[in-house]
N, C-alpha and C positions, 0 to 999 in steps of 0.2 A: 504494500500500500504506500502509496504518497506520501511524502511529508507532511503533516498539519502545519495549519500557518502560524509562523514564525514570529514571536515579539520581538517588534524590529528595535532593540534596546543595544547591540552593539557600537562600541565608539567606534567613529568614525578615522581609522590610521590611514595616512596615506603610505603605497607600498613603496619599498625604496627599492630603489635599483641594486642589483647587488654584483659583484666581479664571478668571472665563470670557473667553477670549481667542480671535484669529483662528484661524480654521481650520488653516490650514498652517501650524508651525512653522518653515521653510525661506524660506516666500515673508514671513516677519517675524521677520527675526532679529533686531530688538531685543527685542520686547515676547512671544515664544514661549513659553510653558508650560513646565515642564520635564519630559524624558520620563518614561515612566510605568516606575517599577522594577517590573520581569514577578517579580512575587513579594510575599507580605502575604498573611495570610488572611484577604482578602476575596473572591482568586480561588477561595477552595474553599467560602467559606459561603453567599457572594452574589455572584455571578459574573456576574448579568446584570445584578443594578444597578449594580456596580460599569462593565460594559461600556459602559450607557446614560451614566453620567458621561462616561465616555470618550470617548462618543461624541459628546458635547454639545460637550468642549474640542477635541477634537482631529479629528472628523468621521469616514468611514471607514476611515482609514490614520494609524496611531497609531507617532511615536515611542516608542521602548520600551528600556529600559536593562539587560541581564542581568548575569547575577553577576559582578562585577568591573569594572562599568560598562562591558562590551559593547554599541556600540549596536547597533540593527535596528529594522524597522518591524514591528509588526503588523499585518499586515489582519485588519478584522474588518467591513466594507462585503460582504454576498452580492454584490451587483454587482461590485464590487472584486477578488473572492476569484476570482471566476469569471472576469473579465480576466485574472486573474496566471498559472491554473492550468490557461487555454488557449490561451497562448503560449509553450508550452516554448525556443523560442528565445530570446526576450527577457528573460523570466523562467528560465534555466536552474536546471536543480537540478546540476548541475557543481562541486562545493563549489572544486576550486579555484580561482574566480573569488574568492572573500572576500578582500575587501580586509584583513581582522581578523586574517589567519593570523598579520603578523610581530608582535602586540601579546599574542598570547594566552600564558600558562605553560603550560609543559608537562603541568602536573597542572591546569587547569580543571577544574572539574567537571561543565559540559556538554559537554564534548567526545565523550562517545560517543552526545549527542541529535544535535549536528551530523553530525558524524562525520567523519575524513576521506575522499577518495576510493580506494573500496576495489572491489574487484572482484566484486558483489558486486549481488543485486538490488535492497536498497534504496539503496546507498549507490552507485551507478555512475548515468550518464547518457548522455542523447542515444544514439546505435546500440548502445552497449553496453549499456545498462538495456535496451532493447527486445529484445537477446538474450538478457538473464538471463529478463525477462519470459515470454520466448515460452515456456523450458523448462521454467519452475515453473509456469506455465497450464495447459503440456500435460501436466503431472503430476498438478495437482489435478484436472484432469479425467478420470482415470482411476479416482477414488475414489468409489466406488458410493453412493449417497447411503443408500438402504436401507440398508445393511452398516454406514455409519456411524452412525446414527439408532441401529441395535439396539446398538451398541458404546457410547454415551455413556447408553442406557438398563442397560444394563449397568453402567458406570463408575457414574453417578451413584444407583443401589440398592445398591450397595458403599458410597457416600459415608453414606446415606443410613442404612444400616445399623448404623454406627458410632455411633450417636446415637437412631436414630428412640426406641429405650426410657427411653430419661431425662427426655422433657417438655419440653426444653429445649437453645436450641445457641446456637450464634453460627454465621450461616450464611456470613460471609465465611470463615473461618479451617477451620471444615468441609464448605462443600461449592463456593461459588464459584469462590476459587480456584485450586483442584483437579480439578474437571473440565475445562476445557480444556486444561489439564497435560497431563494423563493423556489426553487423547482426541488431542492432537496427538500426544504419543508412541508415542502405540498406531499410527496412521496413518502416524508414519514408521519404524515397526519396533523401534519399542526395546523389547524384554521387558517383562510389565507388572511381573516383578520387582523391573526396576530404577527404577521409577517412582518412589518415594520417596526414594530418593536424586537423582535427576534434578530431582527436584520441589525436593526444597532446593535444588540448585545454582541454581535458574532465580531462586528468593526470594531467594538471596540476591545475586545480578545488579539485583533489580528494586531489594531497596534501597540500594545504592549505597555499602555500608559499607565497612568495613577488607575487609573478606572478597571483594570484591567481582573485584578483579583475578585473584583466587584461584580463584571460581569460575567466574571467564571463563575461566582457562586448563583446566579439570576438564570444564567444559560442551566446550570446543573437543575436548579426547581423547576425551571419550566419543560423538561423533559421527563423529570419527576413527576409533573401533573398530569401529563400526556400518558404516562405510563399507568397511571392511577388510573383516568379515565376512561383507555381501552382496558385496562381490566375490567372494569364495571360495566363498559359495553363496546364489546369487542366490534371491530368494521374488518376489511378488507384489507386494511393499510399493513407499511411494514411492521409497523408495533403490536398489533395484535398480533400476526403472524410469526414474530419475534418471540411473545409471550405464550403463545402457545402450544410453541417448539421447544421451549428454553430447556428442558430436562430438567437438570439438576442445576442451569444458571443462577446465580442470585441475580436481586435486582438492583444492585450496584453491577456487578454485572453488564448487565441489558443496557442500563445506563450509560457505563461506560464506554457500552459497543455501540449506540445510537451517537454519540456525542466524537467519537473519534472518525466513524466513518463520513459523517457531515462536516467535520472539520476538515477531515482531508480532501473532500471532494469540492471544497468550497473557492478554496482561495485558486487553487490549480486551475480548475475551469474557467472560474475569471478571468486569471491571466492568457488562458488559451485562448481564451475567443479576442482579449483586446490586439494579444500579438497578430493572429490571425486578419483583424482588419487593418492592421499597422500594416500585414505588408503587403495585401492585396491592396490597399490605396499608396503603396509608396514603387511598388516593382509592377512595371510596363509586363512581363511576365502573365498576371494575372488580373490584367485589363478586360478581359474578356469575359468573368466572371460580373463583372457590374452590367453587364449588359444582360444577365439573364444565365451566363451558361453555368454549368452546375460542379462540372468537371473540376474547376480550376481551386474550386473550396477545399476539396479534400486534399488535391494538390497543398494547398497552403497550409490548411491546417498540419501536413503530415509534415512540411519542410519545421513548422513550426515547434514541435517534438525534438527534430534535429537540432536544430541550429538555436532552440532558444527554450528548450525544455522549462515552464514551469516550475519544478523542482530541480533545483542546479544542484542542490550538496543536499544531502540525506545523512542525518546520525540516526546509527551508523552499526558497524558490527566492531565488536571487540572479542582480542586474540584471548584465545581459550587455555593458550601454551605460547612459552617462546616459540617464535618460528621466522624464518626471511621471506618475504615477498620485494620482487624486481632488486634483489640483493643488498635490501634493508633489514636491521636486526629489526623486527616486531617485538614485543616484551608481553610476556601473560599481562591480558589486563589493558593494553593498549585501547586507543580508540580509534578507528579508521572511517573515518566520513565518506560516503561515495559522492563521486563528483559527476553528476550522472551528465551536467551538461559538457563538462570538458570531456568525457569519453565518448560521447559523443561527436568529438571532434577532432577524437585523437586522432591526425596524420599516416597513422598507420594500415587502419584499416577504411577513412573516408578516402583514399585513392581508388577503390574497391569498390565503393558505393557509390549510387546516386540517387538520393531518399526523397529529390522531389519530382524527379522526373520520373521514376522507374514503380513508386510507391512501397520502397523499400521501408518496413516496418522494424527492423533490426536493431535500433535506438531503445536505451536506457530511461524512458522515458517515464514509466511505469516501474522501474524496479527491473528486477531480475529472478528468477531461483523462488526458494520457497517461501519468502517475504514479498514476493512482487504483488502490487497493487492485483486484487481478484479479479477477471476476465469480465462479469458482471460489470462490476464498478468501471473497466473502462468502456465497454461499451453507452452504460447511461452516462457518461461524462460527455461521451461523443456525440448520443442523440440532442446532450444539451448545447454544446458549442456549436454544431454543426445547423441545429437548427434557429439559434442565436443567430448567426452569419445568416446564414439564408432569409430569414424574414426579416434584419434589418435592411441588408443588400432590397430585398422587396418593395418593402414598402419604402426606400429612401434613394432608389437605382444611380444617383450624379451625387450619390456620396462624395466628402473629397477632405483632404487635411486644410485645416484652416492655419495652422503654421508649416513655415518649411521642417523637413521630418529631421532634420538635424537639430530641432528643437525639443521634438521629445524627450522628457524626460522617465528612466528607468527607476522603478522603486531599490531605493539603497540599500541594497539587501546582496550578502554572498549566498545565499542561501536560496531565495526566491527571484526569481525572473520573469517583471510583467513592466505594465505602463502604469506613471502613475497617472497621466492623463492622458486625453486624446479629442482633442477639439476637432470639431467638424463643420462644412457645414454644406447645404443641399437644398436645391428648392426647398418651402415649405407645403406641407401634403395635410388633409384636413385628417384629423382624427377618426378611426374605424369601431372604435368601442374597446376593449381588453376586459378584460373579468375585472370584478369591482372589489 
């Protein structure tokens, strides 16, 4: 599964250049580089160049220093990634293995990207991840994909409605990331009345502010209440269905598997659909798609996977045992972040590929191995962007960026990769109705 979104509480280091030295810092501990601080915005403006530095000093397994000089290694080697992320043994996702626990404060501020071990489909492992796994699988697979398709075509002509008359929007802030809000909410039974309240508590989780533990504990009742009341009168939705498979789950539990799987699916697809119209309105490429054709969406969306995955760094798996990976000592206990967007781009093997022309699906995008995001979950992530794209492209056809695109700006994050805006603007077209 995807990363849940990130409180973007990180300082801001800018990265320094550094002189060219042996590969493995470990096997030359005199004359070793120093690790690279996971933060600077260069990972949000130029992320690949900054990678290929990285990759010249440091090869495919990158010393890496987080806030408060936590170390860890980054992978960002596809070969590398793919070793780590198909050895769940060795590589365990067990957090409590980290040898980091007794150095950290109590108030880190990534402590809820790590997380600790909670009971809980992303945050569990080994037989117990595989049974959180099995019950949210067998859930999303009950969600009709038709039913969904018309429900985010729904959601997103309400989004679209709000605006289509004025000429002009900013399409992060009104319609990104709000459709899969709203379209996961809808899917696990929340009223769509209370979507806009739910919608702020989720914002204000993703940024990480004062507010933030506030609305962790507001987002936990109100999934609490939802669970209470499809007990009392169960419907079709995932949470009845949830509750009435649960075996021997508690309802902390249930809770914590409803709240992890909405959180992962939330901020990713946001970002998917906005990069998505970034680059059908910035690359002549997929010109042809504004005019109606259909072909050129999937094209985009899938380069979009590639070249700017949503989830760029995932924590992560730690070493079970001493062991070397790309001929770095690893230590029992280590942490190793995958860098799903820089393997994605490793050199090695994109000579090989060509992900937007060919429809090559081979990309890290989703994870890898026996943690990878469930087949389920990406197919409705796709019914949601893909139909996102399509009926704004519809209903808004001479869409167009209202700044030059060397002005967008990327949310500051090593970790996530979207826009934080995206001005537009397009005839305006009169409003069609959207669910109320």
């Amino acid at each position: 599964m995807t990363q849940p979104p990130l409180p973007e509480q990180t300082e801001q280091i800018e990265q320094a250049a550094q002189p060219e030295q042996p590969t493995c810092p470990v096997t030359h501990p005199v004359t070793h580089p120093a690790p690279v601080p996971l933060s600077g915005p260069r990972f949000h403006t130029e992320p690949q160049s900054l990678y290929r530095e990285i990759r010249r000093e440091h090869g495919p397994v990158v010393p890496v220093e987080l806030y408060g000089g936590v170390p860890a290694w980054l992978v960002i080697g596809y070969h590398e990634l793919h070793q780590v992320t198909s050895d769940p043994v060795l590589y365990s996702r067990d957090r409590s293995l980290w040898n980091q626990w007794p150095h950290l404060a109590p108030d880190w501020p990534l402590l809820p990207v790590v997380g600790p071990p909670a009971p809980s489909v992303y945050f569990s492992a080994g037989e117990e991840h595989r049974r959180h796994a099995d019950l949210v699988t067998r859930a999303l697979e009950t969600v009709d994909p038709f039913s969904c398709r018309r429900a985010c075509e729904e959601i997103a002509d309400r989004l679209i409605d709000a605006f289509c008359g004025r000429g002009e929007a900013e399409l992060v802030a009104a319609f990104s990331v709000h459709l899969p809000k709203y379209a996961l909410l809808r899917l696990f039974g929340f009223p769509d009345g209370k979507g806009p309240e739910l919608a702020r508590l989720l914002n204000e989780l993703v940024d990480g502010g004062p507010g933030a533990r506030r609305a962790h504990a507001e987002w936990m009742a109100a999934i609490a209440a939802l669970v209470a009341d499809r007990r009392a009168d169960p419907d079709a939705g995932l949470v009845s269905w949830l509750l009435a498979n649960a075996g021997d789950f508690t309802d902390e539990e249930i809770l914590l598997d409803i709240r992890d799987t909405i959180g992962a699916g939330f901020l990713p697809t946001s970002d998917w659909i906005g990069s998505t119209v970034r680059l059908m309105l910035t690359d002549d490429r997929f010109a042809a798609a504004l005019g109606g054709g259909r072909h050129s969406v999937g094209q985009a969306m899938n380069e979009v996977l590639w070249e700017e995955t949503p989830s760029q760094i995932v924590a992560g798996r730690f070493a079970a045992r001493d062991t070397r990976l790309a001929g770095c000592a690893i230590r029992a206990g280590d942490l190793l972040l995958l860098g799903l967007g820089a393997a994605n781009n490793d050199p090695l093997v994109r000579q090989h590929l060509t992900p937007a022309q060919s429809g090559n699906s081979a990309h890290f995008a989703y994870g890898h191995g026996a943690y990878r995001c469930p087949y389920p979950a990406q197919e409705l992530a796709e019914i949601i962007a893909r139909t996102g794209v399509e009926v704004l492209l519809d209903r808004l056809p001479d869409l167009e960026l209202a700044v030059e695109p060397q002005e967008l700006m990327r949310r500051p994050s090593a970790f996530l990769r979207g826009m934080t805006a995206l001005p537009v603007r397009f005839t305006p077209v009169p409003a069609i109705g959207g669910i109320s």
